[in-house]
N, CA, C and O atoms as a Tripos MOL2 file, in Angstrom:
@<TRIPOS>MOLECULE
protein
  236   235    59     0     0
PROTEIN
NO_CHARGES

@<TRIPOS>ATOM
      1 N          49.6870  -85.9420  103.1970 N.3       1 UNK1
      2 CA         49.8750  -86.1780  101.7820 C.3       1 UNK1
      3 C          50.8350  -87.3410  101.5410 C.2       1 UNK1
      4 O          50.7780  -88.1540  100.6180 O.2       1 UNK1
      5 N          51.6750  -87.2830  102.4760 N.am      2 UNK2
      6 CA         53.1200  -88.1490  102.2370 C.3       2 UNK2
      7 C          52.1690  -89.8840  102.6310 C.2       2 UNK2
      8 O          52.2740  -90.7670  101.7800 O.2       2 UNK2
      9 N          51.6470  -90.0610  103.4320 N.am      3 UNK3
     10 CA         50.8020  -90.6100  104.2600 C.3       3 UNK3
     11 C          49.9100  -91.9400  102.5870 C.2       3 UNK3
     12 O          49.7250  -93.0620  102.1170 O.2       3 UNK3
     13 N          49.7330  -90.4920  102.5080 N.am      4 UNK4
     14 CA         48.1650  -90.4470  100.7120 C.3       4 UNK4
     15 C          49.0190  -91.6790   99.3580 C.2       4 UNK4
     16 O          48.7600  -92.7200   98.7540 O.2       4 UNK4
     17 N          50.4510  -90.3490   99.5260 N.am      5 UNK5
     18 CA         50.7710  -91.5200   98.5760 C.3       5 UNK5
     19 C          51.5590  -92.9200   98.4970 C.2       5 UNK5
     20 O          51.7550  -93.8230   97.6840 O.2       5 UNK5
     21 N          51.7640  -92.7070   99.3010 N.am      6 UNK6
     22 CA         52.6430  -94.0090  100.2830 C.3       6 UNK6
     23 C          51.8660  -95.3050  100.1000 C.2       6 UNK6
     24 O          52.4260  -96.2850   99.6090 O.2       6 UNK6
     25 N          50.0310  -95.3520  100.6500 N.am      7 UNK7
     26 CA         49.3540  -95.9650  100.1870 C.3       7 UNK7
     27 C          48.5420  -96.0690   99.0130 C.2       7 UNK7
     28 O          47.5970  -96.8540   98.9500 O.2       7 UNK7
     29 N          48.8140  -95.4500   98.2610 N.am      8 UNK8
     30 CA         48.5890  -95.0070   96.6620 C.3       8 UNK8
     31 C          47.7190  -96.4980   96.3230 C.2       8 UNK8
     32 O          46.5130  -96.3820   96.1040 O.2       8 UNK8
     33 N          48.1000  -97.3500   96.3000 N.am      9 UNK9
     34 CA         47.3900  -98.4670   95.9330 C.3       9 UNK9
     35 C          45.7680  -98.2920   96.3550 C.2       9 UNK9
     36 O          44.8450  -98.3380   95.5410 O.2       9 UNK9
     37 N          45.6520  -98.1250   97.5080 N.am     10 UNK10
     38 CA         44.5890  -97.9590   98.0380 C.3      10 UNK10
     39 C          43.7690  -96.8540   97.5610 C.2      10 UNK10
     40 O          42.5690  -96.8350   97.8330 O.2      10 UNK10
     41 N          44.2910  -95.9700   96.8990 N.am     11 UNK11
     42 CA         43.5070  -94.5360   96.4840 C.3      11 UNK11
     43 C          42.4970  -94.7730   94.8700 C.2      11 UNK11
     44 O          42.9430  -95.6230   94.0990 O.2      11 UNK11
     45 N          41.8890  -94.4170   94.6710 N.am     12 UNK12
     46 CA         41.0870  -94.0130   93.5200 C.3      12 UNK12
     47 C          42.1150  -93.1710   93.0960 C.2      12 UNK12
     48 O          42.8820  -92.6830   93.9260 O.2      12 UNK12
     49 N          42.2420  -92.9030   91.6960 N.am     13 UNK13
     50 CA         42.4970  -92.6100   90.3170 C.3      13 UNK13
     51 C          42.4340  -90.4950   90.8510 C.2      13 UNK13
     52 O          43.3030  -89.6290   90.7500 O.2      13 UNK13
     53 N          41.2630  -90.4470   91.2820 N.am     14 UNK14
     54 CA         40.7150  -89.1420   91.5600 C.3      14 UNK14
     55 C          41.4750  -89.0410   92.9590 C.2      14 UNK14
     56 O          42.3510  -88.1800   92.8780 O.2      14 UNK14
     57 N          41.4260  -89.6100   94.1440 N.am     15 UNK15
     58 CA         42.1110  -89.2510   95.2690 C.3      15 UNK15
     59 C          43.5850  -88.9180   95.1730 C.2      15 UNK15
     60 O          44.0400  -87.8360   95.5440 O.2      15 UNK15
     61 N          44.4920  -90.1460   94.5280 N.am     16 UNK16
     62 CA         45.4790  -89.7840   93.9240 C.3      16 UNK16
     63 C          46.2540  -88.5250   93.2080 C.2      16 UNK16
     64 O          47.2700  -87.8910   93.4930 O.2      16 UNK16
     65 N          45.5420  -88.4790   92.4210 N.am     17 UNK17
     66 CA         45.5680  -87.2430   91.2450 C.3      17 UNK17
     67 C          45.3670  -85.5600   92.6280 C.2      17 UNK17
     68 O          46.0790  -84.5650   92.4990 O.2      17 UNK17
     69 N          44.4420  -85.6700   93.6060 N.am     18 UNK18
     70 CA         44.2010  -84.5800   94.1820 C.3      18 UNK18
     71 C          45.3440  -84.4780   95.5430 C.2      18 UNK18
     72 O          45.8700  -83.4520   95.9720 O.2      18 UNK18
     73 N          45.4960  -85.6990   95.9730 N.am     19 UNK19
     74 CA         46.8610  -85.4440   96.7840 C.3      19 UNK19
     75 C          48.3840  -85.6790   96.5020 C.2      19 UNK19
     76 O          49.3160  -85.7060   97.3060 O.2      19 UNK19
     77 N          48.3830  -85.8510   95.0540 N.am     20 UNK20
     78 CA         49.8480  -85.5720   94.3960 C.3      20 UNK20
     79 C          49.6280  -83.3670   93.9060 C.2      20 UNK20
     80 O          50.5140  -82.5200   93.7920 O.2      20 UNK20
     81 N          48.1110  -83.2310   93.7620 N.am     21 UNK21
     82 CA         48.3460  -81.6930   93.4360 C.3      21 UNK21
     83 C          48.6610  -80.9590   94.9800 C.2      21 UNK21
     84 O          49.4470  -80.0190   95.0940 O.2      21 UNK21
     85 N          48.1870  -81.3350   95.7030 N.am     22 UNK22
     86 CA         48.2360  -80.5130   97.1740 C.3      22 UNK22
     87 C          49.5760  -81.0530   97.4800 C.2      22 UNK22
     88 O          49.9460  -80.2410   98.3280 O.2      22 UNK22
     89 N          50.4890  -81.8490   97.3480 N.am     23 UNK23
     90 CA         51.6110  -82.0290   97.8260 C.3      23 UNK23
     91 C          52.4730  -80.9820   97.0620 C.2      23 UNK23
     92 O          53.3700  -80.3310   97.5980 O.2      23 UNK23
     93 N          52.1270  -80.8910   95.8100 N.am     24 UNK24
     94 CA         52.8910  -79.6370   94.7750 C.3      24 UNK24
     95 C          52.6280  -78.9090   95.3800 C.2      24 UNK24
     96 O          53.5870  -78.4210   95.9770 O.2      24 UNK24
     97 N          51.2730  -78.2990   95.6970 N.am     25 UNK25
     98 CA         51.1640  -76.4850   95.7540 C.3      25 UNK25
     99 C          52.2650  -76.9400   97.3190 C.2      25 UNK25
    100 O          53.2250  -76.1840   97.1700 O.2      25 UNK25
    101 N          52.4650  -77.5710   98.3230 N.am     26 UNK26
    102 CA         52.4500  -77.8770   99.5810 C.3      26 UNK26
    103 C          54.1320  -76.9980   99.5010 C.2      26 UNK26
    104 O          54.4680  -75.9860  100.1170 O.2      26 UNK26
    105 N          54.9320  -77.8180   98.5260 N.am     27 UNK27
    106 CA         55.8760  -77.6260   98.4030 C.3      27 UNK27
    107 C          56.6080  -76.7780   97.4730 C.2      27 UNK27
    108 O          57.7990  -76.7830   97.1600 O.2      27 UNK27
    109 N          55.6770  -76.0810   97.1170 N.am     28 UNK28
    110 CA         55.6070  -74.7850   96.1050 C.3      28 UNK28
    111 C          55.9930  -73.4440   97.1910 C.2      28 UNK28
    112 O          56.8680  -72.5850   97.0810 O.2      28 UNK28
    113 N          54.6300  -73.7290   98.6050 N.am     29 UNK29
    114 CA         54.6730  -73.2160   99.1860 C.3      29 UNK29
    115 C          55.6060  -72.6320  100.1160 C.2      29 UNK29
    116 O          55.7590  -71.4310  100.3360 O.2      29 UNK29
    117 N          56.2910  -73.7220  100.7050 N.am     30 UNK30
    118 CA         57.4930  -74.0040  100.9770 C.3      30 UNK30
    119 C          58.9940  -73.3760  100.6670 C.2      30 UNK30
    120 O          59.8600  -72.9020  101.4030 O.2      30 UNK30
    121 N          58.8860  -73.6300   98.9790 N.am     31 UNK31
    122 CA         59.8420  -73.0440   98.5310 C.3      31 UNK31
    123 C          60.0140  -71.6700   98.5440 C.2      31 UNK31
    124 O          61.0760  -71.2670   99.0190 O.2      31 UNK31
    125 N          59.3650  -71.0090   98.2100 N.am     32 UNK32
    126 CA         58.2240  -69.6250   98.0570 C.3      32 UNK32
    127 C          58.8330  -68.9000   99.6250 C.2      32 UNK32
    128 O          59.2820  -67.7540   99.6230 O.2      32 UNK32
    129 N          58.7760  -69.6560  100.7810 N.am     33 UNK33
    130 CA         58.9100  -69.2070  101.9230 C.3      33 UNK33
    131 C          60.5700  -69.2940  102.3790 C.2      33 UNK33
    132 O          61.2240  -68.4220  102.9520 O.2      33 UNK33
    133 N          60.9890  -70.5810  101.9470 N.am     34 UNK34
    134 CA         62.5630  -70.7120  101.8720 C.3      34 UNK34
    135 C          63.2950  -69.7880  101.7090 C.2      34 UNK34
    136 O          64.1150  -69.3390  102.5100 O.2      34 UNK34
    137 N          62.8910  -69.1880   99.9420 N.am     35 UNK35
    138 CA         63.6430  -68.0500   99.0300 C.3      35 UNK35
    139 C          63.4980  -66.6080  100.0980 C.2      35 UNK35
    140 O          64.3060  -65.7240  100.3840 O.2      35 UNK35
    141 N          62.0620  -66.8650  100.5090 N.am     36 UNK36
    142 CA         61.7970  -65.3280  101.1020 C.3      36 UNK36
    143 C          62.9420  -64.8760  102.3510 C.2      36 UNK36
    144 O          63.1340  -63.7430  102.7920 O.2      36 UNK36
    145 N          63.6080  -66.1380  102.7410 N.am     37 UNK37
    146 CA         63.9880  -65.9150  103.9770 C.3      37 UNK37
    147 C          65.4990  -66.1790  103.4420 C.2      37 UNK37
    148 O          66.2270  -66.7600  104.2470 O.2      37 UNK37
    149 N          66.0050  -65.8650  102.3180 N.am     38 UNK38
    150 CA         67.3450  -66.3740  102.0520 C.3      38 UNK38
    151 C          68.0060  -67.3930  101.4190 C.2      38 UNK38
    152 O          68.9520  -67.3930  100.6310 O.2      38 UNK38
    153 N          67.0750  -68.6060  102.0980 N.am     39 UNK39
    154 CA         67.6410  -70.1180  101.7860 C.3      39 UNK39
    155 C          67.3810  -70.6780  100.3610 C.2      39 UNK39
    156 O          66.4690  -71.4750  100.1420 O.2      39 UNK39
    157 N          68.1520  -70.2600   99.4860 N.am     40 UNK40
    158 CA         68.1310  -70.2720   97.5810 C.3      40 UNK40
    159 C          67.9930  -72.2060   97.5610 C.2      40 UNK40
    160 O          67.0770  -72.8480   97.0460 O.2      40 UNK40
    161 N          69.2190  -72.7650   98.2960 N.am     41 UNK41
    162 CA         69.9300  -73.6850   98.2310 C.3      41 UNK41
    163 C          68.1260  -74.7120   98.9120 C.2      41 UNK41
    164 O          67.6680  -75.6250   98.2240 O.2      41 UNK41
    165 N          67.7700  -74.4880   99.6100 N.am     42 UNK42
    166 CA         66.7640  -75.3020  100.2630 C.3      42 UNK42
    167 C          65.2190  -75.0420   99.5480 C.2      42 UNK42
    168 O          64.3440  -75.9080   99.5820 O.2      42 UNK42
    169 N          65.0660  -73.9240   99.0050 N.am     43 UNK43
    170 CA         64.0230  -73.9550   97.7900 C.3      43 UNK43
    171 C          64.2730  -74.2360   96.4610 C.2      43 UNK43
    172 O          63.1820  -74.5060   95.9580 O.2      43 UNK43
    173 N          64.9570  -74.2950   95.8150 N.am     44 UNK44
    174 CA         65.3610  -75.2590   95.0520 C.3      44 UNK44
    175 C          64.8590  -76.3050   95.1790 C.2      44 UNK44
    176 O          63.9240  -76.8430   94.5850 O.2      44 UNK44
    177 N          65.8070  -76.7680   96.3730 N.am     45 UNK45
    178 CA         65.4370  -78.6080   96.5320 C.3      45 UNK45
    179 C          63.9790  -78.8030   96.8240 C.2      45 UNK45
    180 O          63.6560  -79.8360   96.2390 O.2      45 UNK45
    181 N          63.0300  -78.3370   97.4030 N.am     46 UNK46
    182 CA         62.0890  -78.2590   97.4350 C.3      46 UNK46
    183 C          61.0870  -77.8440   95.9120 C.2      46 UNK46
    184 O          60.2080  -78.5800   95.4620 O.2      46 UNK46
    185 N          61.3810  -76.8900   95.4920 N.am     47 UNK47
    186 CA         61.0550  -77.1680   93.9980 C.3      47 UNK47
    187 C          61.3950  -78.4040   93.1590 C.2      47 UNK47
    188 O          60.5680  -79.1600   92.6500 O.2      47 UNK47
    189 N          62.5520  -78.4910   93.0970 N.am     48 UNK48
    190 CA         62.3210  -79.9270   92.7710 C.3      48 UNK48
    191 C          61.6350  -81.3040   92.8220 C.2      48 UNK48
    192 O          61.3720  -82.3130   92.1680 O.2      48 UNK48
    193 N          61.5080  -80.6780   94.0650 N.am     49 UNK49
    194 CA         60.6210  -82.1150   95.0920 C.3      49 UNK49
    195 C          59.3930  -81.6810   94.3110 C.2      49 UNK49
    196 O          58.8260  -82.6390   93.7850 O.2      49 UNK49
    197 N          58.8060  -80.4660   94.0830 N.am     50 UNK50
    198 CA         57.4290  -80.2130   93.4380 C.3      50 UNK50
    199 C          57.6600  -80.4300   92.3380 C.2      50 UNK50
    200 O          56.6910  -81.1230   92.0300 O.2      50 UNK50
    201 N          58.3580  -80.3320   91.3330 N.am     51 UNK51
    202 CA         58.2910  -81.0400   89.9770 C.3      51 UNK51
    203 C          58.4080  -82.3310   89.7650 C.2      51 UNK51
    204 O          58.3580  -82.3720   88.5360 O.2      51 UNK51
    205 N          58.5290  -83.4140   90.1290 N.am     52 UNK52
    206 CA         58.8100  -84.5230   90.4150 C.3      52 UNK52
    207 C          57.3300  -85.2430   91.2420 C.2      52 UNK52
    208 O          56.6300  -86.2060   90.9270 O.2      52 UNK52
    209 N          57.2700  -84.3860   92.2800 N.am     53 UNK53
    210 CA         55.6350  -85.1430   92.4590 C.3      53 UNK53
    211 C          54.7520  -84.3470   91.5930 C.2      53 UNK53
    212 O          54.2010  -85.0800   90.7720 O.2      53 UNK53
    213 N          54.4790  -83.3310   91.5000 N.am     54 UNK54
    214 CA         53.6070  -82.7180   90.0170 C.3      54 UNK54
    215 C          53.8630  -82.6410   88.9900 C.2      54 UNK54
    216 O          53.5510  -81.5800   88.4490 O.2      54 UNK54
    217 N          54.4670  -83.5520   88.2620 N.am     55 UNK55
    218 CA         54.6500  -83.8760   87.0510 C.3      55 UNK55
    219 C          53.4310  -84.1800   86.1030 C.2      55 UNK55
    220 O          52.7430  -85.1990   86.0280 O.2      55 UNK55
    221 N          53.3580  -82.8680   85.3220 N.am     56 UNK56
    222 CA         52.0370  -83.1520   84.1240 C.3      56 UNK56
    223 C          51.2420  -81.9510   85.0170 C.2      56 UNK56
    224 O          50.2030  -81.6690   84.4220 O.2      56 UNK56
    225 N          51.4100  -81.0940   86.3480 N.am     57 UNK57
    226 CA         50.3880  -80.1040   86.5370 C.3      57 UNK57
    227 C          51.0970  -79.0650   86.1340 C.2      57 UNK57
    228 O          52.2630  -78.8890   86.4870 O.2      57 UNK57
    229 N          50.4210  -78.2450   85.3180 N.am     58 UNK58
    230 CA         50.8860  -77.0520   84.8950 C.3      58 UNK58
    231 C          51.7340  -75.4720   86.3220 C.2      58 UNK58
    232 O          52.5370  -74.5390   86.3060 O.2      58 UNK58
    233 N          50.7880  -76.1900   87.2760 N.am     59 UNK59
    234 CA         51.3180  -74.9480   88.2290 C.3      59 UNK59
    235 C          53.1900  -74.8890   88.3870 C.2      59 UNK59
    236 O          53.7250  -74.0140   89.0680 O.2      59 UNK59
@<TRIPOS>BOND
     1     1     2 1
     2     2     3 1
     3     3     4 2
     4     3     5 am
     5     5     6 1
     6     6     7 1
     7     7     8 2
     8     7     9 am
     9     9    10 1
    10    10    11 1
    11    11    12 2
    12    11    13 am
    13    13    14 1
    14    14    15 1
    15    15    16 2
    16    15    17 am
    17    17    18 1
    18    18    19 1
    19    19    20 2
    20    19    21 am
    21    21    22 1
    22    22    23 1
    23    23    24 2
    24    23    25 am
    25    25    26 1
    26    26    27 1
    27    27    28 2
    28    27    29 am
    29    29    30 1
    30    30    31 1
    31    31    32 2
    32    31    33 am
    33    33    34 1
    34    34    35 1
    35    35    36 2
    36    35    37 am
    37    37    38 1
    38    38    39 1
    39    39    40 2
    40    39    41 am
    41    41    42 1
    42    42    43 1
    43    43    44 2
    44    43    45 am
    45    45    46 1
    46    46    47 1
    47    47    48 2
    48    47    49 am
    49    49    50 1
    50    50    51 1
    51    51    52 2
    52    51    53 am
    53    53    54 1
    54    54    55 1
    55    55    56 2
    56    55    57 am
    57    57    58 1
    58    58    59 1
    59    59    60 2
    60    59    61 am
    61    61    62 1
    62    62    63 1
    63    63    64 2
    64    63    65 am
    65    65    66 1
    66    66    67 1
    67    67    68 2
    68    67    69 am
    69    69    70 1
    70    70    71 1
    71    71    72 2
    72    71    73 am
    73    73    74 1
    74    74    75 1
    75    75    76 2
    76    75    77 am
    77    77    78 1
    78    78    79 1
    79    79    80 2
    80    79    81 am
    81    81    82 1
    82    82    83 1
    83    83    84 2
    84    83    85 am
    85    85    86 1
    86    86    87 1
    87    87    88 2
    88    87    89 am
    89    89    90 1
    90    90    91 1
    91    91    92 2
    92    91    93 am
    93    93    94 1
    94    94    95 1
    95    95    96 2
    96    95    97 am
    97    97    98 1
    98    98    99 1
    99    99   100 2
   100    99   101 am
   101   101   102 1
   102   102   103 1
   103   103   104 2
   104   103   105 am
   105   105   106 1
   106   106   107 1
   107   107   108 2
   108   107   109 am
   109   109   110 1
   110   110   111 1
   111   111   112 2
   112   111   113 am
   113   113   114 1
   114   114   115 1
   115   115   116 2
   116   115   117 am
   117   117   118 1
   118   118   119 1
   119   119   120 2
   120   119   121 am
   121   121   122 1
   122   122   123 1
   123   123   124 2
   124   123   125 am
   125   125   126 1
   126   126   127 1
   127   127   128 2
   128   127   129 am
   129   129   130 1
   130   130   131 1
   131   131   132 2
   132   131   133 am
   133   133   134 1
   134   134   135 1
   135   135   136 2
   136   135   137 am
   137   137   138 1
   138   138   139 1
   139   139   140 2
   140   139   141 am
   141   141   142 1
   142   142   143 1
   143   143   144 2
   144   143   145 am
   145   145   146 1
   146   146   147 1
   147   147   148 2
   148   147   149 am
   149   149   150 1
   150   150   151 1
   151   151   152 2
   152   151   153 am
   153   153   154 1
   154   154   155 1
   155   155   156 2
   156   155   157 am
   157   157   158 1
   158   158   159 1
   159   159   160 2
   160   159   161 am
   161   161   162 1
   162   162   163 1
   163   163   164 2
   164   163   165 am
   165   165   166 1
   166   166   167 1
   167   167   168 2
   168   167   169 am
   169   169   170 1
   170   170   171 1
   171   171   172 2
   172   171   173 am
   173   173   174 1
   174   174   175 1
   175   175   176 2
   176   175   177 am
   177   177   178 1
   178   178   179 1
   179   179   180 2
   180   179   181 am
   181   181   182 1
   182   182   183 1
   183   183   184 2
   184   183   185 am
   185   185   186 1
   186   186   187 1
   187   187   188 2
   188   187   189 am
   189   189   190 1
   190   190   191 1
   191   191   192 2
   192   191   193 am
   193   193   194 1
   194   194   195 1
   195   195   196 2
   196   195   197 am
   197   197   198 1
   198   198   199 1
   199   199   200 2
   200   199   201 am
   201   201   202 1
   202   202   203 1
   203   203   204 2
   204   203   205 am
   205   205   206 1
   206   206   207 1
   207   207   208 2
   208   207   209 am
   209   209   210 1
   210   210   211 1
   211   211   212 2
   212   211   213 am
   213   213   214 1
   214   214   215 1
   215   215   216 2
   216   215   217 am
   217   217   218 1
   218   218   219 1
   219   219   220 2
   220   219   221 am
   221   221   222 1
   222   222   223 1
   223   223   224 2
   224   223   225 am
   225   225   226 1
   226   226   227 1
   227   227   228 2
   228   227   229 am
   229   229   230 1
   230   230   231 1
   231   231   232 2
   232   231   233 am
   233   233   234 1
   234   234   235 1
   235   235   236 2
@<TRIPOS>SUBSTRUCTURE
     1 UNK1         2 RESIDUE 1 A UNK
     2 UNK2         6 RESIDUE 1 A UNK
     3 UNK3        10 RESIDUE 1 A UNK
     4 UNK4        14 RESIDUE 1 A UNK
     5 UNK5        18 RESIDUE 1 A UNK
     6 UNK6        22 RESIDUE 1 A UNK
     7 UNK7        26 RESIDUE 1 A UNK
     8 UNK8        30 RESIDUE 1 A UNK
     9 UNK9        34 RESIDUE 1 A UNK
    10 UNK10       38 RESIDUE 1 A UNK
    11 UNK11       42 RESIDUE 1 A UNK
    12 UNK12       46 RESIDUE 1 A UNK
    13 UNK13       50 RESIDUE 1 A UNK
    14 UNK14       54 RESIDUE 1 A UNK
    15 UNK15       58 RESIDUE 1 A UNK
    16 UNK16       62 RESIDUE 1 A UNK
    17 UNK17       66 RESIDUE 1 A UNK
    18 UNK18       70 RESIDUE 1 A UNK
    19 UNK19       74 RESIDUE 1 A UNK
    20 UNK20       78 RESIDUE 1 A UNK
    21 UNK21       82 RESIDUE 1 A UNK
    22 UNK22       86 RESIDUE 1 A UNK
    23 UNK23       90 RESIDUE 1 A UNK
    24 UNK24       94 RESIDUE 1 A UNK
    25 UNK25       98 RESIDUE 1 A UNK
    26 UNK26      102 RESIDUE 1 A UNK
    27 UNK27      106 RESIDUE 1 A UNK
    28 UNK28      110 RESIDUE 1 A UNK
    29 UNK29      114 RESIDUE 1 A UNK
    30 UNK30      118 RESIDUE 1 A UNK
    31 UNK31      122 RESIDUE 1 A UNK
    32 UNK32      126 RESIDUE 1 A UNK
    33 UNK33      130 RESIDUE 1 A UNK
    34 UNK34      134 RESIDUE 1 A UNK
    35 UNK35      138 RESIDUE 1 A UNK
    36 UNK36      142 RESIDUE 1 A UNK
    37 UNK37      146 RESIDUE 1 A UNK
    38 UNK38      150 RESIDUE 1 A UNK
    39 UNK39      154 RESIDUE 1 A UNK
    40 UNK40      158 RESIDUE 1 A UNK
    41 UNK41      162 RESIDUE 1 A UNK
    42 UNK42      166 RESIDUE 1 A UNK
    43 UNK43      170 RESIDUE 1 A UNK
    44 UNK44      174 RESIDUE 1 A UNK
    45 UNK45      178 RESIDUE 1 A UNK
    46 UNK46      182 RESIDUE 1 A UNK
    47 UNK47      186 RESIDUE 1 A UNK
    48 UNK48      190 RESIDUE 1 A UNK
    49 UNK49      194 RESIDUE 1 A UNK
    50 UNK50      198 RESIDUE 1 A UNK
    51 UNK51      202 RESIDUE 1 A UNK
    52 UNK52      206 RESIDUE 1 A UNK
    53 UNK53      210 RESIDUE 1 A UNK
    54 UNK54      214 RESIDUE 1 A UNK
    55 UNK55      218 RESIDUE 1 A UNK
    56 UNK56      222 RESIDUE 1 A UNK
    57 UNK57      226 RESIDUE 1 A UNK
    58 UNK58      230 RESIDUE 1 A UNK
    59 UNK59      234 RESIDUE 1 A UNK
């Protein structure tokens, strides 16, 4: 994903749009697993990181 948007120039409108959503859920996921295990302080930051690249997706 990191890869996807890095070369963003190169992407269609539609490719774009679908690997900025999979980087959200990616790091949704993430967070989700962080919290489960304790680490408040490191899902957070990771949520963040998902609001910031999914900005405008409702999830």
């Amino acid at each position: 994903f990191r890869k996807a948007l890095k070369d963003e120039g190169e992407l269609s409108q539609t490719d774009l749009k679908n690997a900025k959503h999979y980087l959200t859920l990616s790091l949704m996921d993430l967070a989700a697993r962080l919290h489960g295990a304790g680490d408040i302080e490191q899902a957070a930051e990771q949520l963040a990181k998902a609001a910031e690249v999914g900005e405008g997706f409702p999830d």
